[in-house]
N, C-alpha and C positions, 0 to 999 in steps of 0.2 A: 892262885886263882886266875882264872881268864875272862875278861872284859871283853864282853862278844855283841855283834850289833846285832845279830837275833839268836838268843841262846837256843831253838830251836833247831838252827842248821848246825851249830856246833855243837850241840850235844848227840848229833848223830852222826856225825865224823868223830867225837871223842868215843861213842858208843863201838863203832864200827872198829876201831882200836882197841875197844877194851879197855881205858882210860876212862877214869873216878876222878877227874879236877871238877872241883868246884866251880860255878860259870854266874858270873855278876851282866846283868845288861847297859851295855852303854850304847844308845843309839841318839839317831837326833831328836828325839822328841824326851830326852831324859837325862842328856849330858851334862847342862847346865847345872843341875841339878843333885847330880853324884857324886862331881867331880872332888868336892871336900871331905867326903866321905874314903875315896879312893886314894886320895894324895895322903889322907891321914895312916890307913894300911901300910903306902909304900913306906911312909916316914917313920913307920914301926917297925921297916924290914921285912915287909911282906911283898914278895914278889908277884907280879902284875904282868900277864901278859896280853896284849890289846889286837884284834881279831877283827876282819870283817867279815862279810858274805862271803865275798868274792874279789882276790886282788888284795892289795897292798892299803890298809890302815890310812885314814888322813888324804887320800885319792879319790875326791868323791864320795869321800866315806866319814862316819864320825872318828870322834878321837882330837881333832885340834883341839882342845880346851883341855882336855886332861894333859897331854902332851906340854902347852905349852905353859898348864899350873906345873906341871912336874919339873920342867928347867928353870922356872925363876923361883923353886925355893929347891935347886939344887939338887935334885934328884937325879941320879943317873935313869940316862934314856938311851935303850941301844936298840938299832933298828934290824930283824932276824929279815935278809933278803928274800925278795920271792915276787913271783908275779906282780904284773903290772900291766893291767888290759894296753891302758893307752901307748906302752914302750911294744908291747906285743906287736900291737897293731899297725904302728907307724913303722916298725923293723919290717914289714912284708908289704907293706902299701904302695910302693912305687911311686912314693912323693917326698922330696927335697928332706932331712930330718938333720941338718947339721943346726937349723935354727927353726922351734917351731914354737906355737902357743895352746897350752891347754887352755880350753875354756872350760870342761867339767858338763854339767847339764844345762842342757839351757831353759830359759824359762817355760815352764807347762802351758802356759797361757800364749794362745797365739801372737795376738798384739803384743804382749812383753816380748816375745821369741823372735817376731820378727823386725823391733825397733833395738832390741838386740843386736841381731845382725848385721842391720844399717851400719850401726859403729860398726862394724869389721869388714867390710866392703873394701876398704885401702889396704888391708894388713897384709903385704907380701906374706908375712911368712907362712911354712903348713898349719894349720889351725887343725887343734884334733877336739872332737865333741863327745860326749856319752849321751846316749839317749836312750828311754824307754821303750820297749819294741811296741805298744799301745798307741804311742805317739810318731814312731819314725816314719810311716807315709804322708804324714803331715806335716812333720820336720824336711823332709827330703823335699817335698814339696817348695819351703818356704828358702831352703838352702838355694834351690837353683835357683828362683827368684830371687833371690840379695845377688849370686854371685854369678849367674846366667851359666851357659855350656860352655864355654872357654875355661873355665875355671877346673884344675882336676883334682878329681877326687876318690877315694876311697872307700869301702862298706866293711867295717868286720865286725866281726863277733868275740865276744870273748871266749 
């Protein structure tokens, strides 16, 4: 079976193939929730493979709870490589990548997002962000204002 964060987009990439697997939903609003149910399958020997949108599993993405029920009662966990917006992004951005900090999304709410920021004001390193495209004129906005035009920076896409 595959544990997909919206069986929706995965079952028309499995359709588009031609592919019959059966498709369990683990997203954030359901994780908590499944995870006993799922860990009990694996522990049967059913094999589990875990899916996001877009990008690489546990990136922004759900899965750390089943992930990390599965190692502490010993399940093997093997990770199948493949994209990864944020590595994408910083490999073509023309800023510093030997040392950098994800921070993932930041918060929706302007006053959390930009008392957020504050903490990062001092951080040398490259900080990489994921943002909604709904909110990134507003995020860009509140960027240059924590880190002003001296600071450089990058825009991409996945």
């Amino acid at each position: 079976a595959i544990a997909a964060e919206d069986t929706r987009h995965t079952r028309h990439l499995l359709q588009h193939f031609g592919l019959a697997t059966p498709l369990l939903a683990l997203h954030e609003h359901n994780e908590t929730g499944v995870v006993a149910a799922l860990l009990a399958r694996l522990a049967a020997g059913e094999d589990l493979a875990l899916v996001s949108d877009a990008g690489t599993p546990l990136i922004s993405d759900p899965g750390f709870r089943l992930v990390r029920a599965a190692r502490a009662a010993g399940l093997r966990v093997a990770p199948v490589p493949g994209p990864a917006a944020l590595i994408a992004a910083l490999s073509v951005a023309g800023l510093p990548s030997e040392r950098f900090v994800f921070e993932g999304f930041l918060p929706a709410k302007a006053g959390a997002r930009r008392q957020h920021l504050a903490t990062l004001v001092g951080e040398a390193r490259t900080l990489v962000f994921y943002e909604a495209p709904h909110r990134l004129e507003a995020t860009l906005a509140d960027l240059a204002a924590a880190f002003g035009s001296e600071r450089p920076a990058a825009l991409a896409r996945e």
